[in-house]
N, CA, C and O atoms as a Maestro MAE file, in Angstrom:
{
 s_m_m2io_version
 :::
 2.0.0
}

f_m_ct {
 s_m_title
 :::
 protein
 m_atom[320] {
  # First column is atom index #
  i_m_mmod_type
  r_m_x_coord
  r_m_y_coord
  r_m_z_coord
  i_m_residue_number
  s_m_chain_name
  s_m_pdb_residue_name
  s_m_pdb_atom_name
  i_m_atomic_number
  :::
  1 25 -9.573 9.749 -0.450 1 A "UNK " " N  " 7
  2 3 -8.830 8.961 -1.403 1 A "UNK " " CA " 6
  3 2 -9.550 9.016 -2.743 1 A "UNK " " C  " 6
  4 15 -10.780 9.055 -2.772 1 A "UNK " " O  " 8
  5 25 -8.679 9.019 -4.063 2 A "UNK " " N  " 7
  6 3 -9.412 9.281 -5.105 2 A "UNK " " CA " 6
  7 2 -9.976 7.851 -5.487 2 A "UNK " " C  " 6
  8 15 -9.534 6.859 -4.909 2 A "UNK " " O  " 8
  9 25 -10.876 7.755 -6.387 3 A "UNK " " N  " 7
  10 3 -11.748 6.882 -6.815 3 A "UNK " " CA " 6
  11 2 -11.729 6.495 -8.180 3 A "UNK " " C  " 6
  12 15 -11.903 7.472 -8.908 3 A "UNK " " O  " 8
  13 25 -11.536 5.099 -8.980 4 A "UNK " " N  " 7
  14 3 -11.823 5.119 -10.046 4 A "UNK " " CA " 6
  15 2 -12.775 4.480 -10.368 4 A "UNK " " C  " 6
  16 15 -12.761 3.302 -10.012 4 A "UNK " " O  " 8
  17 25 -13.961 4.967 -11.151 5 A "UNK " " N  " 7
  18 3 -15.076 4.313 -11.460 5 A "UNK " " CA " 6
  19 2 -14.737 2.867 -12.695 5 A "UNK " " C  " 6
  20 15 -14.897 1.663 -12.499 5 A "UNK " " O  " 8
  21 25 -14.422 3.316 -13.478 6 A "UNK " " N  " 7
  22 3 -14.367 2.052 -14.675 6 A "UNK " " CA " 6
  23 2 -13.354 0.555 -13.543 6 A "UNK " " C  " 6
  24 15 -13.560 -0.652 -13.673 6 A "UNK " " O  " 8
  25 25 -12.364 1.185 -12.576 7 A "UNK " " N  " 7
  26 3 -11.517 0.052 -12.488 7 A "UNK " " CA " 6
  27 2 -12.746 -0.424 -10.948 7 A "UNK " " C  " 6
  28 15 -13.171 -1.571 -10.813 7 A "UNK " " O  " 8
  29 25 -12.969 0.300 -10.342 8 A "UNK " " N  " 7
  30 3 -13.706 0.154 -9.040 8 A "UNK " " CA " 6
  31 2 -12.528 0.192 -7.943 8 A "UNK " " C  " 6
  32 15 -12.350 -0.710 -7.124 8 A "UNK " " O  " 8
  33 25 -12.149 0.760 -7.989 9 A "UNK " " N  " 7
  34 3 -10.930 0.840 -7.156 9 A "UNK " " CA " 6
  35 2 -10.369 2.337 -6.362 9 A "UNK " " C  " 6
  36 15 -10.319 3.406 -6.970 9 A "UNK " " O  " 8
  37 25 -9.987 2.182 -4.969 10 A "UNK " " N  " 7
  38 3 -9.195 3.450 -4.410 10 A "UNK " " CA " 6
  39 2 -8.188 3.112 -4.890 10 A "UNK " " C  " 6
  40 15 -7.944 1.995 -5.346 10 A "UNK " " O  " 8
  41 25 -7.017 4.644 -4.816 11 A "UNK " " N  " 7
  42 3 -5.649 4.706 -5.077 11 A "UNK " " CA " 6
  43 2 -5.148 6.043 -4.127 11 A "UNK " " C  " 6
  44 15 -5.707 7.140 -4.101 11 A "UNK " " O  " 8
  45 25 -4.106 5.692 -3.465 12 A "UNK " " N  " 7
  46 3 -3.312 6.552 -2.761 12 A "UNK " " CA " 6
  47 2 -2.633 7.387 -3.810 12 A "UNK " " C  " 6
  48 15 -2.147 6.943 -4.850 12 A "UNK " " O  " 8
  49 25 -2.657 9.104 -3.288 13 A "UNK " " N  " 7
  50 3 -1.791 9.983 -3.985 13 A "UNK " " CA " 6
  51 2 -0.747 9.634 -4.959 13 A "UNK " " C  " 6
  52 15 -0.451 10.070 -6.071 13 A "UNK " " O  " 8
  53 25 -0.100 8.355 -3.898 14 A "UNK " " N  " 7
  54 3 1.312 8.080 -4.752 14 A "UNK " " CA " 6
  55 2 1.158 6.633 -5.831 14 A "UNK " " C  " 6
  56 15 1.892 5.868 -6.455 14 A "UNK " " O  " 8
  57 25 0.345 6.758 -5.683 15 A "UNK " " N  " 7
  58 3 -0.232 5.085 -6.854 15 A "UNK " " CA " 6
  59 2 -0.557 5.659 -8.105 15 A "UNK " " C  " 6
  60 15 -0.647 5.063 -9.178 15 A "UNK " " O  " 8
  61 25 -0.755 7.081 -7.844 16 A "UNK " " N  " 7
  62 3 -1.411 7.801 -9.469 16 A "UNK " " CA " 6
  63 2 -0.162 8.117 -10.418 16 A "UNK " " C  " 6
  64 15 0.997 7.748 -10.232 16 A "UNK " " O  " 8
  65 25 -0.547 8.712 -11.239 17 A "UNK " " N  " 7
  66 3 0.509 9.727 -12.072 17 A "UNK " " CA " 6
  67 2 0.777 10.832 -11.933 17 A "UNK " " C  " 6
  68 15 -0.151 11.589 -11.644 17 A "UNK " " O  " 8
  69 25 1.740 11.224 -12.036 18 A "UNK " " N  " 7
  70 3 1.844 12.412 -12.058 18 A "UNK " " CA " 6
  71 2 0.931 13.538 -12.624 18 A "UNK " " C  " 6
  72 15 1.125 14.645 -12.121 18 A "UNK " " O  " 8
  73 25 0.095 13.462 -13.457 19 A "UNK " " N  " 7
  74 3 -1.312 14.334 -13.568 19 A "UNK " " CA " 6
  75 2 -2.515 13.569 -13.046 19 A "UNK " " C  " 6
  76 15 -3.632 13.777 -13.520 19 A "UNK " " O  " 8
  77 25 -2.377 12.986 -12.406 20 A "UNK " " N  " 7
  78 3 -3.481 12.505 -11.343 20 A "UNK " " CA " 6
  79 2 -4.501 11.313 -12.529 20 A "UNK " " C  " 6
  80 15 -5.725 11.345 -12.661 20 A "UNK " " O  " 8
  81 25 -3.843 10.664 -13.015 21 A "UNK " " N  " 7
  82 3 -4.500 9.862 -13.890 21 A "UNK " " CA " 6
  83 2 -4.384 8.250 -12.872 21 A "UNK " " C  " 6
  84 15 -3.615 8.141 -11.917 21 A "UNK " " O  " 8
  85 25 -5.234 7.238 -13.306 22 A "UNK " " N  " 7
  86 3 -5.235 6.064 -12.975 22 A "UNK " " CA " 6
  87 2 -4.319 5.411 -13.554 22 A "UNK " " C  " 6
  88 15 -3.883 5.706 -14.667 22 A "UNK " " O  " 8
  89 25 -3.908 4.401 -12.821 23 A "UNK " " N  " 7
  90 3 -2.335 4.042 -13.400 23 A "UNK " " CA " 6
  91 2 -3.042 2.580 -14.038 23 A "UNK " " C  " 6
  92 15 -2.206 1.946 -14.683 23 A "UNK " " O  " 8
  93 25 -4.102 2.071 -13.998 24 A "UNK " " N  " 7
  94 3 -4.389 0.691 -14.837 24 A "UNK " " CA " 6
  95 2 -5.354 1.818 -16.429 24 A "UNK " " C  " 6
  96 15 -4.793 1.878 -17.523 24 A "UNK " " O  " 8
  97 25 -6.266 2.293 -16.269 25 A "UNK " " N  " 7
  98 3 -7.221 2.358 -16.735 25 A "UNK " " CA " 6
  99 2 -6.834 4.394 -17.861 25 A "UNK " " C  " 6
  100 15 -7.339 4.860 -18.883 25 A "UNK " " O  " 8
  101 25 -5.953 4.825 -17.073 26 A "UNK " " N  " 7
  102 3 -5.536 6.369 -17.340 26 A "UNK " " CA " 6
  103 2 -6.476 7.541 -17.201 26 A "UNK " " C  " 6
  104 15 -6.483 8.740 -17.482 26 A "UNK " " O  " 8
  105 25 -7.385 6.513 -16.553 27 A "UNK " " N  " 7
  106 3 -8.348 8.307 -16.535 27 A "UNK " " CA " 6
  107 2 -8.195 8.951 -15.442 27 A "UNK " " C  " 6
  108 15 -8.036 8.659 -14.256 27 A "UNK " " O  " 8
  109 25 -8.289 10.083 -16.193 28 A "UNK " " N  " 7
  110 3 -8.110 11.405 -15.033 28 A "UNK " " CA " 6
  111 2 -8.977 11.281 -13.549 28 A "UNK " " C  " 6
  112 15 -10.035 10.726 -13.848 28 A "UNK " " O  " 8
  113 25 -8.967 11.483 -12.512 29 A "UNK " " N  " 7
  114 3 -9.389 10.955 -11.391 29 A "UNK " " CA " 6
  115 2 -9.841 12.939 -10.840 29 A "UNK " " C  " 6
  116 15 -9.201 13.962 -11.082 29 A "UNK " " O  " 8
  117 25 -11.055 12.771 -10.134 30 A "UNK " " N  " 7
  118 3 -11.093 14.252 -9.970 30 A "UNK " " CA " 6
  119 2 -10.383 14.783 -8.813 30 A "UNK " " C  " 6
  120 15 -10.364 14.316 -7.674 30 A "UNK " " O  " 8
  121 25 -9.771 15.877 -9.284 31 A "UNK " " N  " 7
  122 3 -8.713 16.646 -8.104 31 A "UNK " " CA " 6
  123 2 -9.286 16.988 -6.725 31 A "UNK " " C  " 6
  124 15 -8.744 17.506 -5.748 31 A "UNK " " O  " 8
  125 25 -10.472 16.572 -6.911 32 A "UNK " " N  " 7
  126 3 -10.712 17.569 -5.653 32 A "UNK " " CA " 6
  127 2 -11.209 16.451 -4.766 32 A "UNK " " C  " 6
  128 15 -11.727 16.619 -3.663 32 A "UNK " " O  " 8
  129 25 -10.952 15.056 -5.486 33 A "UNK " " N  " 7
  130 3 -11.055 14.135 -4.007 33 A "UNK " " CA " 6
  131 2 -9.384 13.665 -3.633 33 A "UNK " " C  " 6
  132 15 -9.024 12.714 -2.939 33 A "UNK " " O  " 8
  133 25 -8.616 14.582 -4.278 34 A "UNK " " N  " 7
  134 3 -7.173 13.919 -3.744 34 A "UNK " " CA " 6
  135 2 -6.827 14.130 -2.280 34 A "UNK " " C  " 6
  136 15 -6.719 15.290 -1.883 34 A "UNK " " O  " 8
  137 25 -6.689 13.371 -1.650 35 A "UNK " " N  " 7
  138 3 -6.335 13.865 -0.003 35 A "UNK " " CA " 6
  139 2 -5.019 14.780 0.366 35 A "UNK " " C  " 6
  140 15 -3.823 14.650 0.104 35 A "UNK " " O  " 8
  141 25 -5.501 15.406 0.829 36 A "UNK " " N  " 7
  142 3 -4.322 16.355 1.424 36 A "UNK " " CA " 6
  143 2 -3.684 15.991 3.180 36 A "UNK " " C  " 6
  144 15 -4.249 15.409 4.106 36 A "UNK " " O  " 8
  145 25 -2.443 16.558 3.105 37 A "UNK " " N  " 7
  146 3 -2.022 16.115 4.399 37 A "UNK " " CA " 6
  147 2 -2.778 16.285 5.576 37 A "UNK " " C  " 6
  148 15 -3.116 17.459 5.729 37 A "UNK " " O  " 8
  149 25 -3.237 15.357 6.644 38 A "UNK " " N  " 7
  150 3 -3.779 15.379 7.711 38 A "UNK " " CA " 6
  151 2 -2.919 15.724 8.542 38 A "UNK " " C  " 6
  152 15 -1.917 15.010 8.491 38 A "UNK " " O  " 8
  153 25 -2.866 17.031 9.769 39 A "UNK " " N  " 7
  154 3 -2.376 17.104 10.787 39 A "UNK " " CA " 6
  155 2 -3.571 17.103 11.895 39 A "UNK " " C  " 6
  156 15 -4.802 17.088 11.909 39 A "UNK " " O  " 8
  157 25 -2.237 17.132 13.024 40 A "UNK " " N  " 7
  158 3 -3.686 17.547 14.495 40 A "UNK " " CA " 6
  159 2 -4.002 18.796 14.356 40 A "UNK " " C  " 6
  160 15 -5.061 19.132 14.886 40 A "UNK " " O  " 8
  161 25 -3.390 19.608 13.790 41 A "UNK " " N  " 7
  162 3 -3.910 20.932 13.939 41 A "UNK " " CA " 6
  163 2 -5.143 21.156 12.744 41 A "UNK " " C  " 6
  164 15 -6.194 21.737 13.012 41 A "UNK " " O  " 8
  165 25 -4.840 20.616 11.441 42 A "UNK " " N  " 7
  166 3 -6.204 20.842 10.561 42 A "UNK " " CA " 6
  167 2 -7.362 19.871 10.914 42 A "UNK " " C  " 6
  168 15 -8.471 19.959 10.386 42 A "UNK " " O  " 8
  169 25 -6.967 18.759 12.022 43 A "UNK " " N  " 7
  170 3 -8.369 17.541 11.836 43 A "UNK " " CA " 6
  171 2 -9.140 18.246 13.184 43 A "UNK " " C  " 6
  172 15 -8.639 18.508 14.277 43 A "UNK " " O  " 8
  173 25 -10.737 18.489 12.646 44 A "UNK " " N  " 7
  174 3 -11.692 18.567 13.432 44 A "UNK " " CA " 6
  175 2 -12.686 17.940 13.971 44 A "UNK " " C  " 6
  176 15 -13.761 18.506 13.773 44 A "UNK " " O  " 8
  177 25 -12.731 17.116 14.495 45 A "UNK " " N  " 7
  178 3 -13.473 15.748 14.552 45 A "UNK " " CA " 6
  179 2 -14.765 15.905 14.818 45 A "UNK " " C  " 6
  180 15 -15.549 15.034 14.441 45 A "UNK " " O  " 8
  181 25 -15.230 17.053 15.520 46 A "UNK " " N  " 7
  182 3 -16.423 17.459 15.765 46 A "UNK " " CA " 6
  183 2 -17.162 18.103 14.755 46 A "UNK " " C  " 6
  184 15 -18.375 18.312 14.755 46 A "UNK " " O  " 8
  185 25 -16.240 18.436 13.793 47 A "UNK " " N  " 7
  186 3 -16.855 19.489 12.647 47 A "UNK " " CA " 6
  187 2 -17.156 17.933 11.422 47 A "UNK " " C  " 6
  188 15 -18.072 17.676 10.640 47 A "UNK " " O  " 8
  189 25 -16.459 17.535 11.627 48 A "UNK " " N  " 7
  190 3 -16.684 16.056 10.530 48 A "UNK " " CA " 6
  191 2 -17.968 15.219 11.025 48 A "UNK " " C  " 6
  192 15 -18.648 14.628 10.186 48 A "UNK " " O  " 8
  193 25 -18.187 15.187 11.936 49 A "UNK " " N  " 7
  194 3 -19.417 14.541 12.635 49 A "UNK " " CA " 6
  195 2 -20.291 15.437 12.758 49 A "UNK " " C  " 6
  196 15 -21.285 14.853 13.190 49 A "UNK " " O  " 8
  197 25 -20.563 16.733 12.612 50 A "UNK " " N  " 7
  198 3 -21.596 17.743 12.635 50 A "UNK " " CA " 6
  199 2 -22.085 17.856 13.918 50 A "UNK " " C  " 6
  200 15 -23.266 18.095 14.172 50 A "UNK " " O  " 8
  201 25 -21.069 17.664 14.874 51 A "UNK " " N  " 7
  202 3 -21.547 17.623 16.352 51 A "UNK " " CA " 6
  203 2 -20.681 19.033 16.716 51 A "UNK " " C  " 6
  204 15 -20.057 19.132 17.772 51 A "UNK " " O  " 8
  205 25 -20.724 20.029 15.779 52 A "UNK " " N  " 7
  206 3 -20.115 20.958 16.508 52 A "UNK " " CA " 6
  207 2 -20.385 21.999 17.911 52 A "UNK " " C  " 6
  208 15 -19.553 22.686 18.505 52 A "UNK " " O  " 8
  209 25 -21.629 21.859 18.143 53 A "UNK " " N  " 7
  210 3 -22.096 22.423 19.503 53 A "UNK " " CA " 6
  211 2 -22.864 21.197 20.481 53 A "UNK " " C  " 6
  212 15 -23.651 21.295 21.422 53 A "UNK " " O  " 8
  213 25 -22.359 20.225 19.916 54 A "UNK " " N  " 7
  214 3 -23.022 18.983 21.251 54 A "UNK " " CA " 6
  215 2 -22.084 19.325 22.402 54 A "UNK " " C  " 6
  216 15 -21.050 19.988 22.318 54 A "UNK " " O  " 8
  217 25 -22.683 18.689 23.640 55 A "UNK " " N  " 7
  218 3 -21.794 18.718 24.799 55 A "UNK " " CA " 6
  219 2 -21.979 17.517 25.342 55 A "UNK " " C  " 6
  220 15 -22.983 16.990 24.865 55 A "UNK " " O  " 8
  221 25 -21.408 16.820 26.182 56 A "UNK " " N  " 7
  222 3 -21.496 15.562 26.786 56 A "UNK " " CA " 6
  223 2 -22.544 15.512 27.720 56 A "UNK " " C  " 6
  224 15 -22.688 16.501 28.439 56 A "UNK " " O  " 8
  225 25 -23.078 14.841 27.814 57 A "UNK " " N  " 7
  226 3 -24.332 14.226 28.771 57 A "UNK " " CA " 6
  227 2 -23.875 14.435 30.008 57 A "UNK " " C  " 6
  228 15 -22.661 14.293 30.159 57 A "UNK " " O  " 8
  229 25 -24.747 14.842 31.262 58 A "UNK " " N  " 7
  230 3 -23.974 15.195 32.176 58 A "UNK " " CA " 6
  231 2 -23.677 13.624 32.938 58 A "UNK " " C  " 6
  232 15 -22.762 13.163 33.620 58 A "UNK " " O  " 8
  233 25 -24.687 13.226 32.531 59 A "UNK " " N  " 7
  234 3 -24.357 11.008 32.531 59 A "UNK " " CA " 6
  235 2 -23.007 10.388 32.486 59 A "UNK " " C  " 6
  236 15 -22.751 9.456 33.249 59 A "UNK " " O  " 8
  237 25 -22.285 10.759 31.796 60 A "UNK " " N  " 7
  238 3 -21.344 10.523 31.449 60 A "UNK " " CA " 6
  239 2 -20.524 11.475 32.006 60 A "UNK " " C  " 6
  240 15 -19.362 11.089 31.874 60 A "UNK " " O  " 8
  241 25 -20.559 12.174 32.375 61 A "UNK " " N  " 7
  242 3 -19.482 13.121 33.234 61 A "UNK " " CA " 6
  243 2 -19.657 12.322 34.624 61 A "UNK " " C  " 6
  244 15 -18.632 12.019 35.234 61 A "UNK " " O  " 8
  245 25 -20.835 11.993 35.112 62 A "UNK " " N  " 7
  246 3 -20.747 11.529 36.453 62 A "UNK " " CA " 6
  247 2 -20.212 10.282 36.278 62 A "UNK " " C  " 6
  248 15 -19.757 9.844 37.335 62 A "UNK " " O  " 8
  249 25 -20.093 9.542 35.341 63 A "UNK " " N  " 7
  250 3 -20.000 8.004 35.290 63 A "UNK " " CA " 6
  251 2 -18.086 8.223 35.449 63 A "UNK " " C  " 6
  252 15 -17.426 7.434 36.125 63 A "UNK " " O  " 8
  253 25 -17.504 9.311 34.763 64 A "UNK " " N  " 7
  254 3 -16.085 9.233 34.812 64 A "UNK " " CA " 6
  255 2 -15.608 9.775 35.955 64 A "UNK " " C  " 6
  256 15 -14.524 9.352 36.357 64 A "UNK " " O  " 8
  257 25 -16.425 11.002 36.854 65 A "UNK " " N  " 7
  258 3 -16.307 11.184 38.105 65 A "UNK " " CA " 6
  259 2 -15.838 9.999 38.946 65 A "UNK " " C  " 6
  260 15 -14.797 9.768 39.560 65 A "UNK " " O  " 8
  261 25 -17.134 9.238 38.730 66 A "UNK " " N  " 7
  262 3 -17.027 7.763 39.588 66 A "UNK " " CA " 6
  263 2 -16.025 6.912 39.612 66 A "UNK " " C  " 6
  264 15 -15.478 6.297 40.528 66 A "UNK " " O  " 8
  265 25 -15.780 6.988 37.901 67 A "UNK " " N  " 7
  266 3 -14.479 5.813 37.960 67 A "UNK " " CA " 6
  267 2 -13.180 6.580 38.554 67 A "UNK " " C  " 6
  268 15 -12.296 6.009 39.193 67 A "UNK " " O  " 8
  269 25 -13.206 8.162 38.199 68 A "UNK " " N  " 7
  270 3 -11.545 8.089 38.713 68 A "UNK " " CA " 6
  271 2 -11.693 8.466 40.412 68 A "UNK " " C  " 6
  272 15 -10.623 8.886 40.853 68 A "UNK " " O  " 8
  273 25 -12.724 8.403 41.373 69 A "UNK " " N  " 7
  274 3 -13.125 7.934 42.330 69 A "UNK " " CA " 6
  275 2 -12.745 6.971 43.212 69 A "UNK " " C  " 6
  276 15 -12.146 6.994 44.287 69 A "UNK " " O  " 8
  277 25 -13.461 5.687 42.183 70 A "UNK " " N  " 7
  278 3 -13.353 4.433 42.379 70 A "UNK " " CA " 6
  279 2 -11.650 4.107 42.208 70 A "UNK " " C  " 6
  280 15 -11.051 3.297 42.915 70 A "UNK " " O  " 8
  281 25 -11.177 4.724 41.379 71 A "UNK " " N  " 7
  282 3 -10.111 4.350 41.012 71 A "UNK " " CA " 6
  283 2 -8.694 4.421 41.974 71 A "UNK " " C  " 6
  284 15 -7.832 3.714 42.496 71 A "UNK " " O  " 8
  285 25 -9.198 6.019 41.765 72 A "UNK " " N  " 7
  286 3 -8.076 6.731 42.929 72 A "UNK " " CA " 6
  287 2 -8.430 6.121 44.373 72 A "UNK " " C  " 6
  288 15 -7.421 5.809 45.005 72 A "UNK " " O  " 8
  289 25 -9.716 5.873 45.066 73 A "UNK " " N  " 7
  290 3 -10.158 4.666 46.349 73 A "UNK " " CA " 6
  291 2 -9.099 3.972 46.604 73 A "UNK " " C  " 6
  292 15 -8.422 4.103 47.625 73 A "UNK " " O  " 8
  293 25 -8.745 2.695 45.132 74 A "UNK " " N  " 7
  294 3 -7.837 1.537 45.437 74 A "UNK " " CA " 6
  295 2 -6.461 1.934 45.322 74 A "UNK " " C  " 6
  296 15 -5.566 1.229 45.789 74 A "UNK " " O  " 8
  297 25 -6.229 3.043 44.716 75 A "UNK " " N  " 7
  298 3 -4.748 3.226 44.978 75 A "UNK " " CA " 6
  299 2 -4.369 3.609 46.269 75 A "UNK " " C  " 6
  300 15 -3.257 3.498 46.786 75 A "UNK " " O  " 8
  301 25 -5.454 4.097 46.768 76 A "UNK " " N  " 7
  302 3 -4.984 4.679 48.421 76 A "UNK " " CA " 6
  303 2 -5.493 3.363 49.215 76 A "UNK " " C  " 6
  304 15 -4.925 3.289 50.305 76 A "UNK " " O  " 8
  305 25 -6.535 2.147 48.948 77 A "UNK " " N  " 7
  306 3 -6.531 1.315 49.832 77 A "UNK " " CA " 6
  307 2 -4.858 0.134 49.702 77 A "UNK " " C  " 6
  308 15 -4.281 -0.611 50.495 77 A "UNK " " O  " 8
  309 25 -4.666 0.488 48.469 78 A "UNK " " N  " 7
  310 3 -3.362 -0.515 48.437 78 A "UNK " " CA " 6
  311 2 -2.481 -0.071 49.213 78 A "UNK " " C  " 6
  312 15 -2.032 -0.972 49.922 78 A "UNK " " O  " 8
  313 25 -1.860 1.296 49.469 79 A "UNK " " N  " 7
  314 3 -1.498 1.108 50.837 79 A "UNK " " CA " 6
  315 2 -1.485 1.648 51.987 79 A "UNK " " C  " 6
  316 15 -0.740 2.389 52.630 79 A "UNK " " O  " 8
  317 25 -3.007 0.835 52.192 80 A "UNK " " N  " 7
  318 3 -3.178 1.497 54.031 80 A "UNK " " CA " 6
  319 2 -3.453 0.110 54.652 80 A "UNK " " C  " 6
  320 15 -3.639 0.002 55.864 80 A "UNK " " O  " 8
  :::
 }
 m_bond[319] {
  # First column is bond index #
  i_m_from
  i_m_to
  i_m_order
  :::
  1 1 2 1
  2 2 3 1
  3 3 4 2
  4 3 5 1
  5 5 6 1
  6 6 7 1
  7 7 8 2
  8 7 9 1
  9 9 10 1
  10 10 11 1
  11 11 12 2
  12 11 13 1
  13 13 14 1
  14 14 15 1
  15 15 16 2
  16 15 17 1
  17 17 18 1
  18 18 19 1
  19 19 20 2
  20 19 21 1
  21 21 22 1
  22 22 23 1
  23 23 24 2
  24 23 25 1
  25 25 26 1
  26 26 27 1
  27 27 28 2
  28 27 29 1
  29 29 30 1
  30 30 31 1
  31 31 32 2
  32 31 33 1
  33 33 34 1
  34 34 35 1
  35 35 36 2
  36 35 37 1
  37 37 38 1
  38 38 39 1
  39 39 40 2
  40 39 41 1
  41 41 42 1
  42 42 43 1
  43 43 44 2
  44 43 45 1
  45 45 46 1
  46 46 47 1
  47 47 48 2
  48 47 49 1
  49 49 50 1
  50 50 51 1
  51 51 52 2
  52 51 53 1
  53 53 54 1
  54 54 55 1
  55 55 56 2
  56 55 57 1
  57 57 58 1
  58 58 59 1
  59 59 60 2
  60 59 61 1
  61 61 62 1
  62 62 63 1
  63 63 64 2
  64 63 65 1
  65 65 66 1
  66 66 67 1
  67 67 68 2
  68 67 69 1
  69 69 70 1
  70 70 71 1
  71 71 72 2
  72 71 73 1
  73 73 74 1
  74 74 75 1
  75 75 76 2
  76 75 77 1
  77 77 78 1
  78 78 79 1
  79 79 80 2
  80 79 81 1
  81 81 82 1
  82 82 83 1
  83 83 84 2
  84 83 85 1
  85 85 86 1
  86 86 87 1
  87 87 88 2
  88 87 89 1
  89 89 90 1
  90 90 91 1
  91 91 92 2
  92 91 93 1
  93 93 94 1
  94 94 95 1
  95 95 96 2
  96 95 97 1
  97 97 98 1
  98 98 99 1
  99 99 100 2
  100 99 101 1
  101 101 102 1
  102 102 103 1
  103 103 104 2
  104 103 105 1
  105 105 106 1
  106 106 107 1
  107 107 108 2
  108 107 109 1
  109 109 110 1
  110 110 111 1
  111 111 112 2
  112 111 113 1
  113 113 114 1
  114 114 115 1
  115 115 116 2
  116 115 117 1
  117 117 118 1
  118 118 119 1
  119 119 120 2
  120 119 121 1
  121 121 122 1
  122 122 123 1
  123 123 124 2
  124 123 125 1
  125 125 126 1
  126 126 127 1
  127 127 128 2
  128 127 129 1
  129 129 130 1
  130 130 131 1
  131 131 132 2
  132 131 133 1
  133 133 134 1
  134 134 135 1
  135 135 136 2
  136 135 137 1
  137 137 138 1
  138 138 139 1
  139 139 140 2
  140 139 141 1
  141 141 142 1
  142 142 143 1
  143 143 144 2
  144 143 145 1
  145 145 146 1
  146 146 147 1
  147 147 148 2
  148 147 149 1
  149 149 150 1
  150 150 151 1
  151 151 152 2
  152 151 153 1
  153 153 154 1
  154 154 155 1
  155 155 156 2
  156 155 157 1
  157 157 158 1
  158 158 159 1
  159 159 160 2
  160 159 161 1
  161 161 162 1
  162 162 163 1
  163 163 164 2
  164 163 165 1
  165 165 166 1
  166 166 167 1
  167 167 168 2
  168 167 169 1
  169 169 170 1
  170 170 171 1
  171 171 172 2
  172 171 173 1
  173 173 174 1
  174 174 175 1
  175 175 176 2
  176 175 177 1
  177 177 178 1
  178 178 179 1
  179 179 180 2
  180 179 181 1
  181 181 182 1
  182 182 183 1
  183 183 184 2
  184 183 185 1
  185 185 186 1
  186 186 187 1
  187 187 188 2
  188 187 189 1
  189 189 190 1
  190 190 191 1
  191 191 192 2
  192 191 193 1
  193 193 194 1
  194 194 195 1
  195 195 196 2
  196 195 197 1
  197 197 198 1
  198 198 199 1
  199 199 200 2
  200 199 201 1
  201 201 202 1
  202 202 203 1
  203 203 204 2
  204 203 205 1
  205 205 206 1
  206 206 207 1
  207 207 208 2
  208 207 209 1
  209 209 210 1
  210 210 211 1
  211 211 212 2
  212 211 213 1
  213 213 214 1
  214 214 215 1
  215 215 216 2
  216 215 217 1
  217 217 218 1
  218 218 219 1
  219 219 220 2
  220 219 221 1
  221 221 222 1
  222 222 223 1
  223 223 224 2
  224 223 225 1
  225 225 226 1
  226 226 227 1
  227 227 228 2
  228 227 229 1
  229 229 230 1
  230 230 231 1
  231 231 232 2
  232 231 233 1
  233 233 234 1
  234 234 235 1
  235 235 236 2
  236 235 237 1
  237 237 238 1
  238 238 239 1
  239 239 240 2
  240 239 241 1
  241 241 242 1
  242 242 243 1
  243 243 244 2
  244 243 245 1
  245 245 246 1
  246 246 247 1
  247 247 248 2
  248 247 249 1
  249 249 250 1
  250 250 251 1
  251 251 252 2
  252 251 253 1
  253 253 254 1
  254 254 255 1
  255 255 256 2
  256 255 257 1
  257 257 258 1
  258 258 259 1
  259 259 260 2
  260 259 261 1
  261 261 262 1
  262 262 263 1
  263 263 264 2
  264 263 265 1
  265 265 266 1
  266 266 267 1
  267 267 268 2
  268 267 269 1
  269 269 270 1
  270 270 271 1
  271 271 272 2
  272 271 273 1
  273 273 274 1
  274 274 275 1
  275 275 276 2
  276 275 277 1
  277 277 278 1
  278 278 279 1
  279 279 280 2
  280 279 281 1
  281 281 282 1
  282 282 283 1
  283 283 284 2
  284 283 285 1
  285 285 286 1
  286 286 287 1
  287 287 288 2
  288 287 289 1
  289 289 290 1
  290 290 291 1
  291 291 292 2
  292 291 293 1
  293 293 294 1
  294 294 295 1
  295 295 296 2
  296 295 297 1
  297 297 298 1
  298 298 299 1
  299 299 300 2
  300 299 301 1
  301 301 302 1
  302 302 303 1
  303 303 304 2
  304 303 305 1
  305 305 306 1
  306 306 307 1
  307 307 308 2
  308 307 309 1
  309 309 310 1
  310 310 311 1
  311 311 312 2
  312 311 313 1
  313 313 314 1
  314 314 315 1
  315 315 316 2
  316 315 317 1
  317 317 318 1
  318 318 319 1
  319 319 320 2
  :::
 }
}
């Protein structure tokens, strides 16, 4: 989201002007923090967090083992 320093304020794409100026204050706001459309296909969540070659703990793989375990257990004790 772009930023205006003098007002202290964010503004959404569509709050600006049409040349990307601040709509209280008129200054030009820099282009290159204007947000562009987010899809699922451009958002990388791992690349934004710099976790691009982490892998999950194998801790946590066993802990979800367990629950859908535990889980799937009570659906089959409910009815026997």
């Amino acid at each position: 989201m772009p930023w205006c320093e003098p007002c202290a304020r964010y503004f959404a794409p569509s709050a600006m002007s049409s040349e990307g100026e601040c709509p209280q204050c008129g200054r030009t706001l820099d282009s290159s923090q204007l947000a562009t459309r987010v899809s699922a296909d451009s958002l990388d969540l791992k690349k934004m967090a710099g976790m691009e070659d982490e892998k999950l703990p194998w801790h946590f793989k066993l802990l979800v083992f367990l629950l859908v375990a535990y889980l799937g257990w009570r659906v089959v004790d409910l009815f026997m």
